[in-house]
C-alpha positions, 0 to 999 in steps of 0.5 A: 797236577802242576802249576801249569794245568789248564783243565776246565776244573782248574781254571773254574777254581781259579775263578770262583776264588778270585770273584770270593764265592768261596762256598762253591770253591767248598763244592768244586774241592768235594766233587774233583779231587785233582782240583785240590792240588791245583796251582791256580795262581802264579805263586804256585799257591792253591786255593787253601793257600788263597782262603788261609791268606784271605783270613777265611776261618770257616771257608779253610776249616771246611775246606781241610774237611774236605782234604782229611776225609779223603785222607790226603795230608799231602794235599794239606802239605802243598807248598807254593813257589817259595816253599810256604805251606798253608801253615806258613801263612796263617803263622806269618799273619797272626791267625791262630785259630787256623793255625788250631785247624791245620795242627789238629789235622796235621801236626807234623807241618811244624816242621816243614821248611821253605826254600829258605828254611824257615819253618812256620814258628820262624815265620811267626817269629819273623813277623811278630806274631806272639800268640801264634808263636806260643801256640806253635811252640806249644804243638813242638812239645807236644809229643817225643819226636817233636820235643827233639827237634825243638831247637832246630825248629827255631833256627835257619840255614843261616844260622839265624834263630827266632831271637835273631829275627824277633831282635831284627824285627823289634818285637821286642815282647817277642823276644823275651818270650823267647828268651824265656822259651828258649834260653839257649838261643841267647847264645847261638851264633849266626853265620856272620858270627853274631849271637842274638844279643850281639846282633842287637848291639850293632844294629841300635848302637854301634850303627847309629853312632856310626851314622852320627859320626859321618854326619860329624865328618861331613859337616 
């Protein structure tokens, strides 16, 4: 079912999740199958994408129920417009425990990527969010497969890593766990040829004295 569906169910979904009556959109998800795909908002997300972004612990993990007991993770794996599944987000706010409920049903979504390519621990460490970013990288050690696509999972197709993000971001707390985590990254080289620290280095610097200097020559 697309992002342009207009059925009765969807459109019901789509309403009740607006008004926050989230127990009938729990019984809406057991009695229609399609509506659990559905896009009901412009963003292309779906009602758990909605419920994870709203901090509905219980309504997500009710919800997922729903999704695993008719064994259909790529329900759970939707992503929305900007590539984020609903991993994604409950990285990008900082809510561990759903990113508990959504590994335990799934845990090969670590690994999914947005149409930035970011996957959720970038997420987490782009917005700072320690706990949540331990966790995840708890989950890519988790089993073989995982552990050899560790590394990648901290970088993005700008070469970018976590460090680079955390550094950028000044979570500063971040970024030494990183460093602890993930000694290798304190040599990784973005596209603009910057390894982390070096990206520091002209971002609190470099950029500052070159702003004062300005100022010097304007007056």
């Amino acid at each position: 079912m697309g992002s342009s569906s207009t059925t009765r169910e969807d459109k019901g979904l789509f309403r009740v999740a607006m008004e926050g009556d989230w127990e009938e959109v729990v019984k809406i998800y057991e009695k229609y199958p399609d509506a659990r795909r559905a896009k009901i908002t412009r963003s292309g997300a779906t009602a758990l994408h909605v419920a994870v972004t709203e901090g509905k612990v219980e309504i997500v993990e009710k919800l997922i129920k729903v999704i695993i007991s008719q064994d259909d993770k790529e329900v759970l794996r939707a992503q929305n417009e900007g590539g984020y599944t609903v991993l994604h987000l409950a990285a990008s706010v900082g809510n561990e425990e759903m990113c508990k409920i959504i590994t335990d049903a799934d845990s090969s979504m670590i690994a999914i990527r947005t149409k930035s390519k970011e996957t959720p621990l970038f997420s987490a460490a782009l917005h700072g969010k320690n706990e949540v970013f331990c966790f995840l990288d708890s989950i890519s050690t988790c089993s073989e497969s995982h552990r050899q696509h560790r590394l990648s999972y901290g970088r993005r197709e700008d070469g970018n890593t976590v460090l680079h993000s955390a550094i950028d971001g000044e979570y500063f707390d971040l970024a030494y766990r990183i460093i602890d985590l993930y000694e290798d990254f304190v040599n990784y080289v973005n596209d603009e040829g910057f390894t982390p620290l070096l990206f520091f280095w002209l971002k609190h610097l470099v950029a500052p004295l070159m702003y004062i200097l300005i100022l010097g020559i304007g007056d």
